[in-house]
The first five atom37 places (N, CA, C, CB, O) and aatype in JSON, in Angstrom:
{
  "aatype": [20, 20, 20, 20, 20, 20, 20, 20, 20, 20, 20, 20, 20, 20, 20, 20, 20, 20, 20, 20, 20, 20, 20, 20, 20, 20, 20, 20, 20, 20, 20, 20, 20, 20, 20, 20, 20, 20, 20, 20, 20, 20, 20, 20, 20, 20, 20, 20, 20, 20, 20, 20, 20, 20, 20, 20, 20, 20, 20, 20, 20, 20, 20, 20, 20, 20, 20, 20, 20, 20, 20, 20, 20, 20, 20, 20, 20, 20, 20, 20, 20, 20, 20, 20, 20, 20],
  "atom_mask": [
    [1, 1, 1, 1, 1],
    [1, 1, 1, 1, 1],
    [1, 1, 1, 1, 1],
    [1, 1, 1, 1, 1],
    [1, 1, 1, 1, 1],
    [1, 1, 1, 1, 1],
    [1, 1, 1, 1, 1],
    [1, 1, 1, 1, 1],
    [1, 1, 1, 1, 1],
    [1, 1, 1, 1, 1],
    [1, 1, 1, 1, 1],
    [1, 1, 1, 1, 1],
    [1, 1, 1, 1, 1],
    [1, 1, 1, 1, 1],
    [1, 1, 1, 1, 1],
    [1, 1, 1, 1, 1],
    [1, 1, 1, 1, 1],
    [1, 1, 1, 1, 1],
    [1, 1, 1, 1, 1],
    [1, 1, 1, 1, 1],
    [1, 1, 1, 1, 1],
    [1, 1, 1, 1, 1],
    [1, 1, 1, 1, 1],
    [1, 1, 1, 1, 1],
    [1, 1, 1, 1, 1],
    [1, 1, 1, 1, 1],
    [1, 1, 1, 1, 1],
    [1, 1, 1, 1, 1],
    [1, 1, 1, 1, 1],
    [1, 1, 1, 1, 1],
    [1, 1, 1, 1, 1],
    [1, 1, 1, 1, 1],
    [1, 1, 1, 1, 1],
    [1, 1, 1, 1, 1],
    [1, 1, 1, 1, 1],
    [1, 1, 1, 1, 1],
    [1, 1, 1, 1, 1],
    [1, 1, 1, 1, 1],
    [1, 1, 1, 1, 1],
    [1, 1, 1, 1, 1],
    [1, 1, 1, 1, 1],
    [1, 1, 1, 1, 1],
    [1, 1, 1, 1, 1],
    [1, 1, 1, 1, 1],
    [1, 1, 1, 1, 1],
    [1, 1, 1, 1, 1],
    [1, 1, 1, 1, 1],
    [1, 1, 1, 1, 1],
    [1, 1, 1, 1, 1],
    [1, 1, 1, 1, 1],
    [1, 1, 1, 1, 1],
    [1, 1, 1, 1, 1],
    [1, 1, 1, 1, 1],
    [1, 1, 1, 1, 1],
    [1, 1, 1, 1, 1],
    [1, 1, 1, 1, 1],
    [1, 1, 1, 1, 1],
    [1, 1, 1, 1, 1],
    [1, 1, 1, 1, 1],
    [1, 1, 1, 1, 1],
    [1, 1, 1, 1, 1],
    [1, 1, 1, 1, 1],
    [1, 1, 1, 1, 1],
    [1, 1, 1, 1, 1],
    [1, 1, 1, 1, 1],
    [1, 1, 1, 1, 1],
    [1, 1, 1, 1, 1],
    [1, 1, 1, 1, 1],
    [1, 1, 1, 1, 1],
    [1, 1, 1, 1, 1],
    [1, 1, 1, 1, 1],
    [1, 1, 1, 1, 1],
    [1, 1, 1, 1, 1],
    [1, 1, 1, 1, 1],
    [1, 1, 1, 1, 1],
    [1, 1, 1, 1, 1],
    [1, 1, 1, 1, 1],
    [1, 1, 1, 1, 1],
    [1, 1, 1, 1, 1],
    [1, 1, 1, 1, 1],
    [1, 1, 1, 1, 1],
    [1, 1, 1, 1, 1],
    [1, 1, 1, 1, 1],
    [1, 1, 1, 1, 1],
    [1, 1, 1, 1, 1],
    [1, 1, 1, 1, 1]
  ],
  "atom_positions": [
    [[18.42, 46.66, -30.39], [18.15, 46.04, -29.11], [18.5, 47.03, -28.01], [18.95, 44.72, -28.95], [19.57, 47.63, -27.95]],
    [[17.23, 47.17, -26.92], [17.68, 48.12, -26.18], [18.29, 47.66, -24.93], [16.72, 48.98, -25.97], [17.92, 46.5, -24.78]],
    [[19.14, 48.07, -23.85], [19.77, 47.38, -22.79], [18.61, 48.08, -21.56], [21.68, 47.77, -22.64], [18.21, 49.23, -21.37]],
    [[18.37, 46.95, -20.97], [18.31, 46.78, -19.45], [18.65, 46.06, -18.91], [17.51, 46.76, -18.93], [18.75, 44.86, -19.17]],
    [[18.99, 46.8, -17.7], [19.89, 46.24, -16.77], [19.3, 45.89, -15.59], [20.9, 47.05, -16.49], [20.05, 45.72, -14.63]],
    [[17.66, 45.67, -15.4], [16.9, 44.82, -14.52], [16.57, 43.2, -14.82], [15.69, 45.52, -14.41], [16.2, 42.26, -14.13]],
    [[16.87, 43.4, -16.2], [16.2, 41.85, -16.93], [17.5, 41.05, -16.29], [16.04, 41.7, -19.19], [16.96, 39.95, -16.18]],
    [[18.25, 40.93, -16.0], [19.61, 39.55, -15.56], [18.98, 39.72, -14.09], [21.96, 40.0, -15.72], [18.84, 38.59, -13.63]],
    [[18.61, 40.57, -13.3], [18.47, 40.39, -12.02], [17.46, 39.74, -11.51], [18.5, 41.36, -11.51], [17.62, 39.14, -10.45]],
    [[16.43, 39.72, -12.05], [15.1, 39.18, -11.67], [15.01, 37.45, -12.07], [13.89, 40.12, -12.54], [14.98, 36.83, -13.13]],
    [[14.99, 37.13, -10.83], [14.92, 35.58, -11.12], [13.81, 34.93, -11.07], [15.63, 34.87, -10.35], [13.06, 35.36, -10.19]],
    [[13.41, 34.07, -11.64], [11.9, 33.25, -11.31], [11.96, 32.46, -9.75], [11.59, 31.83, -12.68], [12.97, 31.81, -9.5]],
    [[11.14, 32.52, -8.99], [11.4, 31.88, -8.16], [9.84, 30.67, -7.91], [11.89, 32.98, -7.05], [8.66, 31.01, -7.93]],
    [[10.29, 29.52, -7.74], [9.13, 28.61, -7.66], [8.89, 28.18, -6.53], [9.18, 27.57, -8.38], [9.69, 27.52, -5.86]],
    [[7.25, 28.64, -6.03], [6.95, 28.2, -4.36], [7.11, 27.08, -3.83], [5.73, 28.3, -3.93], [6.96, 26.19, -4.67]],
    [[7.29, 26.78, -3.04], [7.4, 25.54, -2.27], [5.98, 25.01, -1.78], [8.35, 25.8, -1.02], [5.23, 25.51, -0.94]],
    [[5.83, 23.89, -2.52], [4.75, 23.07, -2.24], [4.33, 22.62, -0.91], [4.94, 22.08, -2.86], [4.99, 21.99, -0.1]],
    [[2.8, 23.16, -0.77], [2.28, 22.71, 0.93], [1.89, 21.52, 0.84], [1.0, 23.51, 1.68], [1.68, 20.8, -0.14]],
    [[1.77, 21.3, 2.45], [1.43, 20.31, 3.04], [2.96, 18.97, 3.56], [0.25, 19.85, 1.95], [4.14, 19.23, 3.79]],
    [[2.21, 17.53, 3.59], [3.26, 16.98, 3.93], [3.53, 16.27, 3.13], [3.32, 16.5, 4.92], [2.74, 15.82, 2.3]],
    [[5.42, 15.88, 3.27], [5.76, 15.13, 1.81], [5.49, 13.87, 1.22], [6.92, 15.04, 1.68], [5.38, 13.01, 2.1]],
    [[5.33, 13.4, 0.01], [5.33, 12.41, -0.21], [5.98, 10.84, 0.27], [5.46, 12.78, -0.98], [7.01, 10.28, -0.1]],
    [[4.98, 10.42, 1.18], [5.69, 8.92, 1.75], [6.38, 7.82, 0.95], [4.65, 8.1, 2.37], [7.57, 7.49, 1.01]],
    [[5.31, 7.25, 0.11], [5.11, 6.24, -0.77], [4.97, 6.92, -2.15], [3.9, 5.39, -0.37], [4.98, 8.12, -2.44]],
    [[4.81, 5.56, -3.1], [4.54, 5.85, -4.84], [3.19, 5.35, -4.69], [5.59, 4.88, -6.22], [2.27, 5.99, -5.19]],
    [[3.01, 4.43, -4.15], [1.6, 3.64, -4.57], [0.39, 4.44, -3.71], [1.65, 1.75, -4.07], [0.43, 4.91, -2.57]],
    [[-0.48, 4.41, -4.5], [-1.74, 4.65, -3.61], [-2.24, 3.62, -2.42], [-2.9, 4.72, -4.56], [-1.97, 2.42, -2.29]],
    [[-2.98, 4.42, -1.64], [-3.36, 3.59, -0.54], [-4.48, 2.98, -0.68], [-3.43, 4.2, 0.56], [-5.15, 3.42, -1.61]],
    [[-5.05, 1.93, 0.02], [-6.02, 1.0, -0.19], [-6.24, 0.41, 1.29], [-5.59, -0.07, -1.33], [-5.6, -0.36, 2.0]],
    [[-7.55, 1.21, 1.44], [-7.86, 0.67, 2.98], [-9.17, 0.04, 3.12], [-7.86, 1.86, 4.07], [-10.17, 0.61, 2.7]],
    [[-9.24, -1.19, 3.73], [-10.06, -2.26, 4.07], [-10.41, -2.47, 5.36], [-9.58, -3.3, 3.68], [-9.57, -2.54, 6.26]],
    [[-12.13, -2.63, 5.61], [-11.79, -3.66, 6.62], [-11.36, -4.93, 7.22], [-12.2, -3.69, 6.87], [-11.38, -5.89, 6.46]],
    [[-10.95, -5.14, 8.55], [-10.39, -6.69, 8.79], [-11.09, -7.07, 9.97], [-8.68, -6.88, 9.05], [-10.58, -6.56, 10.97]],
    [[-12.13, -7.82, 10.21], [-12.49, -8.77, 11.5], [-11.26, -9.1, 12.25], [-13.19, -10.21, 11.09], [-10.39, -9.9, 11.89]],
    [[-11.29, -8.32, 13.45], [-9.86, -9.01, 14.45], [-9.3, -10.16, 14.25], [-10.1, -9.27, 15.85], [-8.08, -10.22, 14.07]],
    [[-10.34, -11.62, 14.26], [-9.92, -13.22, 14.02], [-8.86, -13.1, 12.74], [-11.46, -14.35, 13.58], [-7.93, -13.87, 12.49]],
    [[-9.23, -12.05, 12.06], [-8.45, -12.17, 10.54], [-7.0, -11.68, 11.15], [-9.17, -10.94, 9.03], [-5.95, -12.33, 11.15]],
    [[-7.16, -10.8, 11.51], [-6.06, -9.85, 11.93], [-4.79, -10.59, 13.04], [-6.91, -8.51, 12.74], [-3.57, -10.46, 13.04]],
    [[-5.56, -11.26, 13.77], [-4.93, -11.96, 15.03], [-3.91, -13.06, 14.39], [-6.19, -12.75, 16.07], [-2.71, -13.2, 14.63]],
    [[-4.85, -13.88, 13.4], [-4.54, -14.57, 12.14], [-3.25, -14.34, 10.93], [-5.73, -14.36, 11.51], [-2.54, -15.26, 10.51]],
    [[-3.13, -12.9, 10.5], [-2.0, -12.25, 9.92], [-1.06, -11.66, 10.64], [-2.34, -11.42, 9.16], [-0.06, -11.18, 10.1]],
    [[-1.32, -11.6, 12.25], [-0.08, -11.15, 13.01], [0.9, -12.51, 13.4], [-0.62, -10.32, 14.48], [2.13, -12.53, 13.31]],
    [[-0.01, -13.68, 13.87], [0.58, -14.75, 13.9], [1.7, -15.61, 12.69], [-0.46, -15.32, 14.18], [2.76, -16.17, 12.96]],
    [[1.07, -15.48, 11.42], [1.81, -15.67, 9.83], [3.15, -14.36, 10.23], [0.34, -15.08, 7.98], [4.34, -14.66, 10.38]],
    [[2.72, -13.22, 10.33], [3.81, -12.66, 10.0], [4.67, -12.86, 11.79], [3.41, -10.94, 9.26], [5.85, -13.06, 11.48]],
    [[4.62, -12.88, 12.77], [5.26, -13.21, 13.47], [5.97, -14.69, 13.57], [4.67, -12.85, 14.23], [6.74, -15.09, 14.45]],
    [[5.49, -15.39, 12.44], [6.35, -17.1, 12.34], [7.57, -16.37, 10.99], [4.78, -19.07, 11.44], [8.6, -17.02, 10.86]],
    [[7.48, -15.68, 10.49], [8.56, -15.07, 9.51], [9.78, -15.14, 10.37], [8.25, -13.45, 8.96], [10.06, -15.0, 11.56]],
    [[10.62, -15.53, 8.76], [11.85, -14.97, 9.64], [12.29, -13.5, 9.75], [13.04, -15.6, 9.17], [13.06, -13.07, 10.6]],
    [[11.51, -12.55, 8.47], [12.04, -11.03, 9.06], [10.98, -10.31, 9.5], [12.78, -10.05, 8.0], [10.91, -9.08, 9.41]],
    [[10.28, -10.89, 9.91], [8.97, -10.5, 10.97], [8.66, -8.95, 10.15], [9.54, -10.31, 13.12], [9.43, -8.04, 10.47]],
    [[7.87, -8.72, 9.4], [7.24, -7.79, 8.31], [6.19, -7.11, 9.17], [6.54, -8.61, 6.91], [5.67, -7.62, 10.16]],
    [[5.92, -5.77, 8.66], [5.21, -5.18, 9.36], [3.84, -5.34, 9.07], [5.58, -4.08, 9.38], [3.75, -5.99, 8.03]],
    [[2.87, -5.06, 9.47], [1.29, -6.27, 8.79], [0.92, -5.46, 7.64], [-0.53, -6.49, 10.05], [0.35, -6.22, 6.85]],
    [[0.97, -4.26, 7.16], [0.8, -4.32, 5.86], [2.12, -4.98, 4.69], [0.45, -2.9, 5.64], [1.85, -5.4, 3.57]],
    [[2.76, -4.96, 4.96], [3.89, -5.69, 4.05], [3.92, -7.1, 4.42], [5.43, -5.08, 4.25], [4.66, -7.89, 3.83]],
    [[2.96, -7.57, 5.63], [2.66, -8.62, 5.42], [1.36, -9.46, 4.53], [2.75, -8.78, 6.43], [1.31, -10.56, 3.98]],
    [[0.3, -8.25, 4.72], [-0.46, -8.68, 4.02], [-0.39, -8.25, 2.27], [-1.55, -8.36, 4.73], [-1.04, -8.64, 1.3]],
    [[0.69, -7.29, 2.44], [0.79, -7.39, 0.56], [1.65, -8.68, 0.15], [1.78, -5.81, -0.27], [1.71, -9.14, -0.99]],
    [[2.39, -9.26, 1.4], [2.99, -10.85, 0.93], [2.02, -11.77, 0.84], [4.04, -11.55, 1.93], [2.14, -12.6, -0.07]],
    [[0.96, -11.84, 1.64], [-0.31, -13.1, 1.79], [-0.88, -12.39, 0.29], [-1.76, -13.05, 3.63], [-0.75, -13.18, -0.64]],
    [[-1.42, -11.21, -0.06], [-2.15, -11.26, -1.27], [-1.19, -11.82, -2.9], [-2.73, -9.64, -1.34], [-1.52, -12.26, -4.0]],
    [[-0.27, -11.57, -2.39], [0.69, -12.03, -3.59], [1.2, -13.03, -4.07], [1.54, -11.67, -3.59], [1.68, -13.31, -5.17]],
    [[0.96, -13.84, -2.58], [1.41, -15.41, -2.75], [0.0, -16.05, -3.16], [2.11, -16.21, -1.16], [0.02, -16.87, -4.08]],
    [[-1.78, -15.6, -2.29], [-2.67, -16.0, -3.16], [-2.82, -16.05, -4.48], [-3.37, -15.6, -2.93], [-3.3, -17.06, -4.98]],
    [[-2.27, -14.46, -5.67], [-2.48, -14.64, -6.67], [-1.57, -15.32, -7.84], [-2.83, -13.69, -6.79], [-1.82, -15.38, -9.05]],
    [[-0.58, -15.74, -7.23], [0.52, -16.29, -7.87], [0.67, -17.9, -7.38], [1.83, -15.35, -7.5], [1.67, -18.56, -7.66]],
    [[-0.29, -18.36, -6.73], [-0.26, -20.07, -6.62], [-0.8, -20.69, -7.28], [-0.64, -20.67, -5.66], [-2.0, -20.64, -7.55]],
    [[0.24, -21.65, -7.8], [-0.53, -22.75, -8.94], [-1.58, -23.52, -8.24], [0.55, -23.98, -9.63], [-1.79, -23.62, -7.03]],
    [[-2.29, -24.1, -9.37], [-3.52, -24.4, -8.75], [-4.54, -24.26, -7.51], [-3.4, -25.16, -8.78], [-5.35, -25.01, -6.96]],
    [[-4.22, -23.28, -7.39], [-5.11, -22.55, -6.02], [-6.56, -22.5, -6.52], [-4.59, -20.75, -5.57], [-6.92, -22.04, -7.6]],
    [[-7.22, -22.96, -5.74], [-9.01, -23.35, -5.96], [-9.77, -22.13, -5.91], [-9.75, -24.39, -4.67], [-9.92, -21.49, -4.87]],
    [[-10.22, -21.84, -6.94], [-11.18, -20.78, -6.77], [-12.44, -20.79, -5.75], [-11.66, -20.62, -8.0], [-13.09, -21.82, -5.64]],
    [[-12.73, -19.85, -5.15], [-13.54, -19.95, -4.66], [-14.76, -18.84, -4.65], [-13.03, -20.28, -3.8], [-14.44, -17.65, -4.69]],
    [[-16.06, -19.18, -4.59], [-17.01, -19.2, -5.26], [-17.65, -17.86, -3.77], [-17.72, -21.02, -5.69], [-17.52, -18.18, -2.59]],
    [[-18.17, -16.72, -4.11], [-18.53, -15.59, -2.85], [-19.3, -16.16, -1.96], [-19.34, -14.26, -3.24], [-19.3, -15.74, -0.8]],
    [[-20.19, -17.38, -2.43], [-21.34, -17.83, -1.54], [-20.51, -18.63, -0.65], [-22.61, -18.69, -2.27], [-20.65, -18.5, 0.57]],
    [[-19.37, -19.7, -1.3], [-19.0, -20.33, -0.15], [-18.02, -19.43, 0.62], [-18.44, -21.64, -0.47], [-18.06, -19.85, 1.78]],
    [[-17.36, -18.65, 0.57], [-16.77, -17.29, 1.57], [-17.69, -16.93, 2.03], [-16.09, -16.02, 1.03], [-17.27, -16.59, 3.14]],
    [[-18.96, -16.68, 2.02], [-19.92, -15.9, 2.68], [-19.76, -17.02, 3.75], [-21.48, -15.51, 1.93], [-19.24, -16.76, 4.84]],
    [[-20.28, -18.46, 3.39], [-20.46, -19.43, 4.22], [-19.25, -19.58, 5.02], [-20.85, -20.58, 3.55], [-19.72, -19.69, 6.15]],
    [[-18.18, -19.65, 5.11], [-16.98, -19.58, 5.66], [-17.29, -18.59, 6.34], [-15.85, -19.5, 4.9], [-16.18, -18.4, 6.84]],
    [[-17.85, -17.88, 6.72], [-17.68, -16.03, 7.7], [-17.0, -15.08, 6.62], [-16.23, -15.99, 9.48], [-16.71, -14.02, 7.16]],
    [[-16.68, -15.09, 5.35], [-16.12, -13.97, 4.46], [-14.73, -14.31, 4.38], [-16.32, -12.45, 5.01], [-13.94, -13.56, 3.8]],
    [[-14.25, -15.77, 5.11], [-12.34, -16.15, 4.86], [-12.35, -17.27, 5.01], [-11.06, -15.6, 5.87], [-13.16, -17.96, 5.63]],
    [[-11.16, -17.65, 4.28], [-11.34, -19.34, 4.26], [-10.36, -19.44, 5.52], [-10.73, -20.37, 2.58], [-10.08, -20.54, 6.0]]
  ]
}
């Protein structure tokens, strides 16, 4: 075995990743909202008691839709007929 005495000095060094850092885990998911809807989910989340910010309000409205017992399905034609919301 032969000795060098450059091999201990040389360190790996790993670049630092561009751009900006990671906010969140989840991916984003962006929709549109008709204002009436919107005016509608500021009011729900302003009757809260920890007044949520409107996307953490509306991931509470989608969560409580899919988790209610007997909640009525509803059918695209009659949402269409509704304006697209019940």
């Amino acid at each position: 075995m032969t000795f060098n005495p450059m091999a201990k000095s040389i360190k790996k060094v790993t670049p630092k990743k561009r751009g900006r850092p990671a906010t969140g885990n989840d991916p984003v998911t962006t929709f549109r909202v008709p204002d009436d809807l919107k005016l509608a989910i500021d009011k729900w989340r302003e009757a809260q008691p920890d007044k949520p910010a409107r996307s953490a309000a509306i991931r509470m409205l989608i969560e409580m839709a899919l988790t209610a017992q007997n909640a009525p399905i509803m059918s695209a034609k009659i949402a269409d007929d509704l304006g697209g919301f019940a």
